[in-house]
ZADO-1210 file (C-alpha; in nm, 4 decimals, padded with zeros to 6 digits):
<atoms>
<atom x="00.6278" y="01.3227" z="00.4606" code="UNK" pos="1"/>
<atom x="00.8801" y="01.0061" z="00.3606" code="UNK" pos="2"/>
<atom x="00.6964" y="00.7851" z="00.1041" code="UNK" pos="3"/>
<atom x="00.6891" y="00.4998" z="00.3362" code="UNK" pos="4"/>
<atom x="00.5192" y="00.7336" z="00.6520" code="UNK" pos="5"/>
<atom x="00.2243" y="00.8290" z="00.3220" code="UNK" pos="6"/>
<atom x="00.1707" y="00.4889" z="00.2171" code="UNK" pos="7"/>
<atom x="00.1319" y="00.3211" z="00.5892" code="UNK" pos="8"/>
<atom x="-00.0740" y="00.6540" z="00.6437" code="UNK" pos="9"/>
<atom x="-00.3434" y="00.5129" z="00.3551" code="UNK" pos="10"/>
<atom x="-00.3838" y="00.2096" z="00.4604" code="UNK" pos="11"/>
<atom x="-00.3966" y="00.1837" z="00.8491" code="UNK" pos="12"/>
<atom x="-00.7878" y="00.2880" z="00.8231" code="UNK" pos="13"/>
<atom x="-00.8229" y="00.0073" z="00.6844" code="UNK" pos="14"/>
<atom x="-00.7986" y="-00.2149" z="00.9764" code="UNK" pos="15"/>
<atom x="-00.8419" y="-00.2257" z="01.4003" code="UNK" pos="16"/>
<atom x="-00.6005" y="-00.4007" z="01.5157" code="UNK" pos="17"/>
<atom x="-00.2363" y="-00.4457" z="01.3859" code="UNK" pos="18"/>
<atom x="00.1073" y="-00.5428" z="01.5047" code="UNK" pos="19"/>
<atom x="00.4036" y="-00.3095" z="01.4678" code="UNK" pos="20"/>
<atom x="00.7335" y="-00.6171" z="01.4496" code="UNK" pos="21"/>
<atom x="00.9917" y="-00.3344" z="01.3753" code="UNK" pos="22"/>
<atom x="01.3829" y="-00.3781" z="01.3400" code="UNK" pos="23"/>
<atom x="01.4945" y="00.0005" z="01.3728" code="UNK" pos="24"/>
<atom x="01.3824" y="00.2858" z="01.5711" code="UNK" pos="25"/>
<atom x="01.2901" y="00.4653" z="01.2040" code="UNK" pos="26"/>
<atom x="01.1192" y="00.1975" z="01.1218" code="UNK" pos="27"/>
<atom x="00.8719" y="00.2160" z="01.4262" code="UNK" pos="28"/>
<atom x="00.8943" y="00.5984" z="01.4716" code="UNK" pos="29"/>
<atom x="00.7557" y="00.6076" z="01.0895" code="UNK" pos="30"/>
<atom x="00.4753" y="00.3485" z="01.1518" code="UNK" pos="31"/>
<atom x="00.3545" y="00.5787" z="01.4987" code="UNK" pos="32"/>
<atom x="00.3603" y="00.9057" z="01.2831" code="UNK" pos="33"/>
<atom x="00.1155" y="00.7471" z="00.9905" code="UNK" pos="34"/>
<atom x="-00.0798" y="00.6043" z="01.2998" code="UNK" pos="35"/>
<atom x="-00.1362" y="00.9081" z="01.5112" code="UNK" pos="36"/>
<atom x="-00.1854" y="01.1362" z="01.2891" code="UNK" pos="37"/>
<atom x="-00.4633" y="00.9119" z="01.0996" code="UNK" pos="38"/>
<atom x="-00.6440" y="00.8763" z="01.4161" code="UNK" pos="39"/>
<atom x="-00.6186" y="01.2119" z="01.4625" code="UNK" pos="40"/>
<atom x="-00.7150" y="01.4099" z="01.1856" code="UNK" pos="41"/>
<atom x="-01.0411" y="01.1210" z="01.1998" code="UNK" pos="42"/>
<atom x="-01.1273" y="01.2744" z="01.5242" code="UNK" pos="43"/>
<atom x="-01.0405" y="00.9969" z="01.7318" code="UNK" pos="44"/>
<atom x="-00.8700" y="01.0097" z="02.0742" code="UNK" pos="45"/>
<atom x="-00.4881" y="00.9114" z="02.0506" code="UNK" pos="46"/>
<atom x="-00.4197" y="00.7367" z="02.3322" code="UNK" pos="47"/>
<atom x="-00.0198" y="00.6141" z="02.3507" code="UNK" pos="48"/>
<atom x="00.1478" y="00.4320" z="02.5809" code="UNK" pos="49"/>
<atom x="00.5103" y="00.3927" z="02.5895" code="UNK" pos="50"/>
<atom x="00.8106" y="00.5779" z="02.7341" code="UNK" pos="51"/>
<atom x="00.8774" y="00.9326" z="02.7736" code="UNK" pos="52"/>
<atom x="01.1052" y="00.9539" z="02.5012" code="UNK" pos="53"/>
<atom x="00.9230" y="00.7783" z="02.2591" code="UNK" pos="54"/>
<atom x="00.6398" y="01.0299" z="02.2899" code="UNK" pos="55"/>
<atom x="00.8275" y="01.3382" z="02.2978" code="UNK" pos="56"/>
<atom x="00.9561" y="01.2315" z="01.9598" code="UNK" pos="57"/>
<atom x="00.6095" y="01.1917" z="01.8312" code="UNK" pos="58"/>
<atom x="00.5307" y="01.5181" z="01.8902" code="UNK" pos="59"/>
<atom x="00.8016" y="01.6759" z="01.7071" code="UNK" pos="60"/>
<atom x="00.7328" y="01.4364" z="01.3916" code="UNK" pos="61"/>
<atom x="00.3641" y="01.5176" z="01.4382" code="UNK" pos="62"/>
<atom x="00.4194" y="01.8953" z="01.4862" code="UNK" pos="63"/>
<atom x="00.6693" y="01.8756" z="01.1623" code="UNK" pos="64"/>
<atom x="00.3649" y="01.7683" z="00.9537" code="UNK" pos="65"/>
<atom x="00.1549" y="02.0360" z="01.1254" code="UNK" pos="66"/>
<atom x="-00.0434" y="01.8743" z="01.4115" code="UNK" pos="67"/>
<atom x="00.0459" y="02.0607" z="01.7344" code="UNK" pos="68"/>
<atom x="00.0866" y="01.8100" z="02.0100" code="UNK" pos="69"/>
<atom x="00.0042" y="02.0055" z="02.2908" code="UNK" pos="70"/>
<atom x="-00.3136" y="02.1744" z="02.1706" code="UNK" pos="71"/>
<atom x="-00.3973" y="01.8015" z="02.0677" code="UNK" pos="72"/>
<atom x="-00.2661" y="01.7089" z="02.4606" code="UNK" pos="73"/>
<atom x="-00.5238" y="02.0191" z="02.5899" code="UNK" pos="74"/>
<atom x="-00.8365" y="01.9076" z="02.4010" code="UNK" pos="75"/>
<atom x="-00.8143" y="01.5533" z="02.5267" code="UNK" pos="76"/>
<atom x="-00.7474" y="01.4278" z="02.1564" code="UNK" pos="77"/>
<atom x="-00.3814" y="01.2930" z="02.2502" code="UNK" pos="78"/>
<atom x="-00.3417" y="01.1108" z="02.5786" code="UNK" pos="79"/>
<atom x="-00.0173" y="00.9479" z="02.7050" code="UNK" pos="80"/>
<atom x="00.0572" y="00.7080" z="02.9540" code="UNK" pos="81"/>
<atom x="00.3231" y="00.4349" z="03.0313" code="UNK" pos="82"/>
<atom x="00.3448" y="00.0988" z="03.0366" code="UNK" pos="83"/>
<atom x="00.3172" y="00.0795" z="03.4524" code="UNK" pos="84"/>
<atom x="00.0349" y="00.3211" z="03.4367" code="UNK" pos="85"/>
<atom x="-00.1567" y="00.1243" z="03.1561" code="UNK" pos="86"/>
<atom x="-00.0656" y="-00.2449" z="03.1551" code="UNK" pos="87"/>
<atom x="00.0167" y="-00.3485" z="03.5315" code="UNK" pos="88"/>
<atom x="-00.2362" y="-00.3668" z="03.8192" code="UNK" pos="89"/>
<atom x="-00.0305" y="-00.4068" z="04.1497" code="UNK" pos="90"/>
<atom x="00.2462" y="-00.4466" z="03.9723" code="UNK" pos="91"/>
<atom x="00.1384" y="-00.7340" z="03.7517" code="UNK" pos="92"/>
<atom x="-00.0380" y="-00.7630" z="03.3809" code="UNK" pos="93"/>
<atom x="-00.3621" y="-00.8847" z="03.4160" code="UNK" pos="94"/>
<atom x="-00.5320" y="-00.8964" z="03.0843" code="UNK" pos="95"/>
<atom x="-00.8980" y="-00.8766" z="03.2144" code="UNK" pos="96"/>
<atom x="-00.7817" y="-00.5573" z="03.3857" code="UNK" pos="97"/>
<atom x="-00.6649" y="-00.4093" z="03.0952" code="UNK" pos="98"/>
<atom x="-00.8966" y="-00.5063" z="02.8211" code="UNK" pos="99"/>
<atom x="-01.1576" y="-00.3577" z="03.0465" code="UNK" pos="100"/>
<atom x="-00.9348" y="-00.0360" z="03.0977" code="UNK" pos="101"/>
<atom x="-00.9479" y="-00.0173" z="02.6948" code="UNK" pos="102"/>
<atom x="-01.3147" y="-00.0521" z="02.7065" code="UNK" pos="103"/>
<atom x="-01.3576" y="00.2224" z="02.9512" code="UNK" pos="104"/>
<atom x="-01.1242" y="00.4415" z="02.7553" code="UNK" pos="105"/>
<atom x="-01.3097" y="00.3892" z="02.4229" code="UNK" pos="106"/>
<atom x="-01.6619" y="00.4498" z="02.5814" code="UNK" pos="107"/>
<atom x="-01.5105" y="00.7886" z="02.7220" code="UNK" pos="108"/>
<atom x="-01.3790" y="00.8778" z="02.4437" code="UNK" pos="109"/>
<atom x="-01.7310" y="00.8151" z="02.2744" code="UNK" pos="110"/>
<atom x="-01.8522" y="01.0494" z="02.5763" code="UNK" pos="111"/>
<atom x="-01.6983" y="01.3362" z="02.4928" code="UNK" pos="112"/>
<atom x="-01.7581" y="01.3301" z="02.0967" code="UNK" pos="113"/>
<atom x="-01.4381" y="01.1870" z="01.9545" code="UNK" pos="114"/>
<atom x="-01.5198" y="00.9365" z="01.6715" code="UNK" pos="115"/>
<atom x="-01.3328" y="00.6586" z="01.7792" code="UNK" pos="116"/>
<atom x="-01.0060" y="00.5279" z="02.0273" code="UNK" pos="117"/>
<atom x="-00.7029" y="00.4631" z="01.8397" code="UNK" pos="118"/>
<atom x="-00.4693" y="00.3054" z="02.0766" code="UNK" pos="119"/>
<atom x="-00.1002" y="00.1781" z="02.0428" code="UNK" pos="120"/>
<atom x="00.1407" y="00.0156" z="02.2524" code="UNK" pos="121"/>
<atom x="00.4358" y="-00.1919" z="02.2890" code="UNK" pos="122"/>
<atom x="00.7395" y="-00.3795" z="02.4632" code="UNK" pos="123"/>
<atom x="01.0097" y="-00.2389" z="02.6236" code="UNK" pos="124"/>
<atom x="01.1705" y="-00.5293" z="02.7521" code="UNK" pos="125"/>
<atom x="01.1788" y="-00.9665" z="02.7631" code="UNK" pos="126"/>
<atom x="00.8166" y="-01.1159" z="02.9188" code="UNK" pos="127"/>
<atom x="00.8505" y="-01.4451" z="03.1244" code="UNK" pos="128"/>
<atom x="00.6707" y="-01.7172" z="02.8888" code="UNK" pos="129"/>
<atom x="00.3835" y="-01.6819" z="03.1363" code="UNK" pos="130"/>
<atom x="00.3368" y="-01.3145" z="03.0873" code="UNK" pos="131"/>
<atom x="00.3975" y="-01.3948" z="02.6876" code="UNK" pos="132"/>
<atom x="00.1208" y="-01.6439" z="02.6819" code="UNK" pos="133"/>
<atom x="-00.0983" y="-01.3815" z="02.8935" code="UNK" pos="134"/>
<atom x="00.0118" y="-01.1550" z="02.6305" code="UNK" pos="135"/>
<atom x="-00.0722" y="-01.3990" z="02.3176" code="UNK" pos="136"/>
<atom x="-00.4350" y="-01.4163" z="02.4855" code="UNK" pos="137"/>
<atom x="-00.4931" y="-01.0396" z="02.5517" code="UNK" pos="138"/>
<atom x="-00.4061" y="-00.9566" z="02.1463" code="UNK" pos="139"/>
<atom x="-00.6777" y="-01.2163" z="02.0642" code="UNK" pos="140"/>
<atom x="-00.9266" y="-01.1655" z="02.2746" code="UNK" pos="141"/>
<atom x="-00.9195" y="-00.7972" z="02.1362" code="UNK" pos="142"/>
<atom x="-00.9899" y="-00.9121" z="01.8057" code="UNK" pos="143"/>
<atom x="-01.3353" y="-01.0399" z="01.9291" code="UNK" pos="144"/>
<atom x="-01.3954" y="-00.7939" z="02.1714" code="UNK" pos="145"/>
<atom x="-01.3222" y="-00.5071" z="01.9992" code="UNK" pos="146"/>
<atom x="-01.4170" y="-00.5942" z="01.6406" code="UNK" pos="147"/>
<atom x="-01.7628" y="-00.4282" z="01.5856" code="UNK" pos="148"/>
<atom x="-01.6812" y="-00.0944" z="01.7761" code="UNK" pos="149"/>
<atom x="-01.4806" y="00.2304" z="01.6577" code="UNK" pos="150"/>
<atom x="-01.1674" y="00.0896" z="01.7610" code="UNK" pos="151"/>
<atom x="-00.8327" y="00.0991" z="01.6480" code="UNK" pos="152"/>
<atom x="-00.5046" y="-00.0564" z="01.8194" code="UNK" pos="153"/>
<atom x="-00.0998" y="-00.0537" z="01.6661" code="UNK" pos="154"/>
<atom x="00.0876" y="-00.2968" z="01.9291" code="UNK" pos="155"/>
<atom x="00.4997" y="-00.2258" z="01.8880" code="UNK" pos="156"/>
<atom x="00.6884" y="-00.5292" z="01.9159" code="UNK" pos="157"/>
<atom x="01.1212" y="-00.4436" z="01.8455" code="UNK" pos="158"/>
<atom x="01.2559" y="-00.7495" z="01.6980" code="UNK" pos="159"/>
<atom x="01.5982" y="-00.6894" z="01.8716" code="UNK" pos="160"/>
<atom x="01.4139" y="-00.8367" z="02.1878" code="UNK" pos="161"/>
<atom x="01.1258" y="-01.0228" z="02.0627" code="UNK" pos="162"/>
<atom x="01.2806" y="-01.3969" z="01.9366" code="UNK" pos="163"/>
<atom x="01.1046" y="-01.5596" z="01.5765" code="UNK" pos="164"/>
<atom x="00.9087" y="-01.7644" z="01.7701" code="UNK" pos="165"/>
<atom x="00.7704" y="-01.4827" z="01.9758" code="UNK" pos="166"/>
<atom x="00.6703" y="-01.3049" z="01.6335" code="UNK" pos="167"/>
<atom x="00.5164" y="-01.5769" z="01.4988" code="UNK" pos="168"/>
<atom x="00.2347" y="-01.5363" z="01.7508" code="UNK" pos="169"/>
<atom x="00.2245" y="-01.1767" z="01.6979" code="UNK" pos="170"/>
<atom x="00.1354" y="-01.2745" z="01.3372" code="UNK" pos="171"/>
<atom x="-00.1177" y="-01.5214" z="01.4334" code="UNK" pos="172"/>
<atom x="-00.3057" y="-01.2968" z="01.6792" code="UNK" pos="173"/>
<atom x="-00.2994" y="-00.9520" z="01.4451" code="UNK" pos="174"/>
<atom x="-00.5264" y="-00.9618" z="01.1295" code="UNK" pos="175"/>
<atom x="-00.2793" y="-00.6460" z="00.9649" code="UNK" pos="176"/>
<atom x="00.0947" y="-00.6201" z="01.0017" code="UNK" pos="177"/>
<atom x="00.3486" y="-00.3513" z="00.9246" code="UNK" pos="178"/>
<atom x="00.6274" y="-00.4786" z="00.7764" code="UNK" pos="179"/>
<atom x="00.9239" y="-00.2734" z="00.6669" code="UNK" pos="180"/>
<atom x="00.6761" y="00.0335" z="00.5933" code="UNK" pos="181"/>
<atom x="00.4146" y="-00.1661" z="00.3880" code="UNK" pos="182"/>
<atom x="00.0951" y="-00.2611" z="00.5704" code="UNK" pos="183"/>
<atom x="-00.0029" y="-00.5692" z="00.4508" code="UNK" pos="184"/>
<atom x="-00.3127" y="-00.7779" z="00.5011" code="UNK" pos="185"/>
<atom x="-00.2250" y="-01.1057" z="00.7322" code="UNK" pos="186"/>
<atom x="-00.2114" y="-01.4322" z="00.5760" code="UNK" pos="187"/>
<atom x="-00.1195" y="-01.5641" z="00.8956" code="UNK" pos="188"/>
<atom x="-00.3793" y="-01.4621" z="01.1631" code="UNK" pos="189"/>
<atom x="-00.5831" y="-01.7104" z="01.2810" code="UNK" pos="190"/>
<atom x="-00.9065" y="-01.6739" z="01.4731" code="UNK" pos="191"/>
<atom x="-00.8786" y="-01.6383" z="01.8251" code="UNK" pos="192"/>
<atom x="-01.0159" y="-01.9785" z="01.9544" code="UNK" pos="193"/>
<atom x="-00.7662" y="-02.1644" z="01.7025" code="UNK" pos="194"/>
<atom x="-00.4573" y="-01.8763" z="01.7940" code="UNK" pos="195"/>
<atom x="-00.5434" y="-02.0146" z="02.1466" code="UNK" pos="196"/>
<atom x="-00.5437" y="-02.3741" z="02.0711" code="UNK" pos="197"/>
<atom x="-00.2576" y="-02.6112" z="02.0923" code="UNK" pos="198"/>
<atom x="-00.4525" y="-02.8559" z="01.8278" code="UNK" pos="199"/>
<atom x="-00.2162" y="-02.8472" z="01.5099" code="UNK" pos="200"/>
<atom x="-00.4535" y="-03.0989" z="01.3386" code="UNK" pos="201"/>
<atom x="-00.7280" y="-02.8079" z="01.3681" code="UNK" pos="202"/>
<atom x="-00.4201" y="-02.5654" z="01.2662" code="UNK" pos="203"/>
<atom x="-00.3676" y="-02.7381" z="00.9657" code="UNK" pos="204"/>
<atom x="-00.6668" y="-02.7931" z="00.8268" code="UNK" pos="205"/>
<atom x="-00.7134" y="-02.4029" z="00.8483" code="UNK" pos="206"/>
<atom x="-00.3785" y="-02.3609" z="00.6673" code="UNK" pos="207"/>
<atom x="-00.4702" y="-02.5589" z="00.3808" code="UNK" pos="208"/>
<atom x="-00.8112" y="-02.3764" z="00.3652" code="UNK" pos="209"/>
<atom x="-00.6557" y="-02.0646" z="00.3819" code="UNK" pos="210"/>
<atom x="-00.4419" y="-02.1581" z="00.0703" code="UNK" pos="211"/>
<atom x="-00.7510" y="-02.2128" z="-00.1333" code="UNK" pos="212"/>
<atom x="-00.9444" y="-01.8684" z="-00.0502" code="UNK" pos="213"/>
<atom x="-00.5800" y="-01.6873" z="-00.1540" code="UNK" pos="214"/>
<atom x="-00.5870" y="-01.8734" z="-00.4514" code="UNK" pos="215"/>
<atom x="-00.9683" y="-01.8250" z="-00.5233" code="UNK" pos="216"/>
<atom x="-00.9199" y="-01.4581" z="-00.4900" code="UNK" pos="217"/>
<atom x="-00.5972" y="-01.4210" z="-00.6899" code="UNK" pos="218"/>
<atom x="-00.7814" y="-01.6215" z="-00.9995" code="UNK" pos="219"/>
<atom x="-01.0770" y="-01.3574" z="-00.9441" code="UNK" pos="220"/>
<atom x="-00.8419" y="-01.0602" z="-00.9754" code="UNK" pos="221"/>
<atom x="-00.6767" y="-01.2137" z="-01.2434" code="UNK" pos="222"/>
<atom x="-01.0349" y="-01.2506" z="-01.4322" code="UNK" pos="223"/>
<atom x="-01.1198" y="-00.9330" z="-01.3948" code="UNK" pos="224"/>
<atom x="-00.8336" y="-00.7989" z="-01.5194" code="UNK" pos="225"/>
<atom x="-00.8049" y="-01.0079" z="-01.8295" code="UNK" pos="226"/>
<atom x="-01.2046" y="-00.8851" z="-01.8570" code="UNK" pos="227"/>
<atom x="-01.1008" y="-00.5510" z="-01.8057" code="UNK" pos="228"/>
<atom x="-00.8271" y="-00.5501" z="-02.0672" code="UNK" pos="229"/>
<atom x="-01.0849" y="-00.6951" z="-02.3277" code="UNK" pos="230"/>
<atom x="-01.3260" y="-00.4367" z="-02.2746" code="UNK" pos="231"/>
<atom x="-01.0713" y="-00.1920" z="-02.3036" code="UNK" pos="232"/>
<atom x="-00.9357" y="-00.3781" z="-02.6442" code="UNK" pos="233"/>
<atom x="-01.3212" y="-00.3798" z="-02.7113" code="UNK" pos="234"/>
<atom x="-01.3664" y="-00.0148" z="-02.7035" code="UNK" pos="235"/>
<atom x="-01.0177" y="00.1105" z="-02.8616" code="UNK" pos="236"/>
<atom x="-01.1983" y="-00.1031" z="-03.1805" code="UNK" pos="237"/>
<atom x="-01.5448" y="00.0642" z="-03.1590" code="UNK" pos="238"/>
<atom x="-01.3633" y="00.3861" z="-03.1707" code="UNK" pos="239"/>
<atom x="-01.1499" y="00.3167" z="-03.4301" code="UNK" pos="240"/>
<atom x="-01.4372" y="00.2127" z="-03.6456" code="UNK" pos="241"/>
<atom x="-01.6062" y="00.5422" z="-03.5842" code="UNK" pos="242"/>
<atom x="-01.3494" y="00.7569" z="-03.6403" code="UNK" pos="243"/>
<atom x="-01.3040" y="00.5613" z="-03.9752" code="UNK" pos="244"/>
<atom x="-01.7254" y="00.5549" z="-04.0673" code="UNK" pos="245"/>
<atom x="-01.7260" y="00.9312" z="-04.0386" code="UNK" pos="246"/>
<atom x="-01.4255" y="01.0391" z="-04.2112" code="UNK" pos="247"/>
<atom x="-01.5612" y="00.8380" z="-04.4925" code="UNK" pos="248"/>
<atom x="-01.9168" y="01.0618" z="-04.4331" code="UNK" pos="249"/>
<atom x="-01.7654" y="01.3459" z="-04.4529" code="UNK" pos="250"/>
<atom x="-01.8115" y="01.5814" z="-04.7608" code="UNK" pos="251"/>
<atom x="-01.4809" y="01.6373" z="-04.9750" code="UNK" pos="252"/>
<atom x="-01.4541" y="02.0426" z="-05.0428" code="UNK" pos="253"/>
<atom x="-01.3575" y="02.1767" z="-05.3373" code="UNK" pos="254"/>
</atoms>
């Protein structure tokens, strides 16, 4: 397993729903590997939608690490579908649709003993802005919908088709992103009524609070470092003095 496939691997259990904004095809094929095969070996039910292709690869990186796809496929445990199966309803996306077909999936999957859903998705080509902003209000309406149940979502957004100002509301509607390999807690998400909102006063307010609490909880860390460092100083010097106090107890021999 490549370093980057281990270390996206420890951390994705971390969170429930995270955006994928990858610039190569390694890049995302890395990302699903970790994914799948943490939901997986969790006993969840896999459920990926996306092209043929795509998931044909996935099972040869998943059968490379040992997972065999198709016995996985055959016990319900990996399910695939595409995009027109999943995310259109006569042809259209309707986000109620869909959000409820995720609900139905993850209460199924409950049903017949898996742990959990773990879900992931993505584009495969340019949205009209009214199918973006359709899109923008499906990722966070998840985040409230989904957030107390055994959920788990990866949405796959290529950056080759998806402009910056497209991934900036990725980043605002996904609390985790995977960046380059690293998953990394979201500094950018925003809560789903002010994701939603068009009031930038409201937007910046939260901005500068969210400046504070990263500060607040870098100076913590940084305490309890410098705390842990002196204890450790603390106990090196206790030791010292002990080994020093009983040599000096110790009988000489002739």
């Amino acid at each position: 397993m490549s370093p980057t496939a281990h270390a996206a691997r420890n951390s994705l259990h971390r969170s429930r729903h995270i955006c994928l904004p990858f610039e190569t095809g390694s890049e995302k094929e890395s990302a699903l590997r970790a994914f799948v095969h943490e939901g997986l070996t969790h006993g969840m039910r896999c459920l990926f939608v996306g092209t043929r292709e795509e998931y044909e690869k996935l099972g040869v990186a998943l059968e490379e690490e040992g997972l065999c796809s198709l016995r996985a496929e055959s016990r319900g445990a990996l399910v695939f579908r595409t995009p027109e199966e999943y995310y259109l309803e006569g042809g259209a996306f309707v986000p109620e649709v869909v959000l409820e077909r995720l609900e139905s999936d993850l209460k199924r999957a409950l049903a017949d003993g898996f742990t959990g859903l773990s879900a992931t998705g993505g584009m495969t080509m340019v949205p009209s802005d009214e199918v973006w902003r359709q899109m923008v209000w499906y990722d966070a309406q998840i985040n409230d919908r989904f957030a107390r149940l055994p959920f788990v979502g990866l949405c796959r957004y290529p950056r080759t088709i998806v402009p910056p100002h497209r991934v900036q509301d990725v980043l605002r509607t996904h609390p985790v992103a995977i960046v380059r390999g690293e998953t990394c807690d979201n500094p950018f998400y925003e809560r789903p009524e002010l994701a939603l909102s068009d009031d930038s006063q409201s937007r910046v307010d939260w901005q500068l609070r969210q400046l504070r609490v990263q500060h607040r909880v870098q100076q913590r860390l940084q305490d309890k470092t410098t705390s842990a460092v002196t204890a450790a100083v603390e106990l090196a010097t206790e030791l010292e003095t002990l080994r020093a106090t009983l040599g000096q107890s110790e009988p000489r021999r002739s």
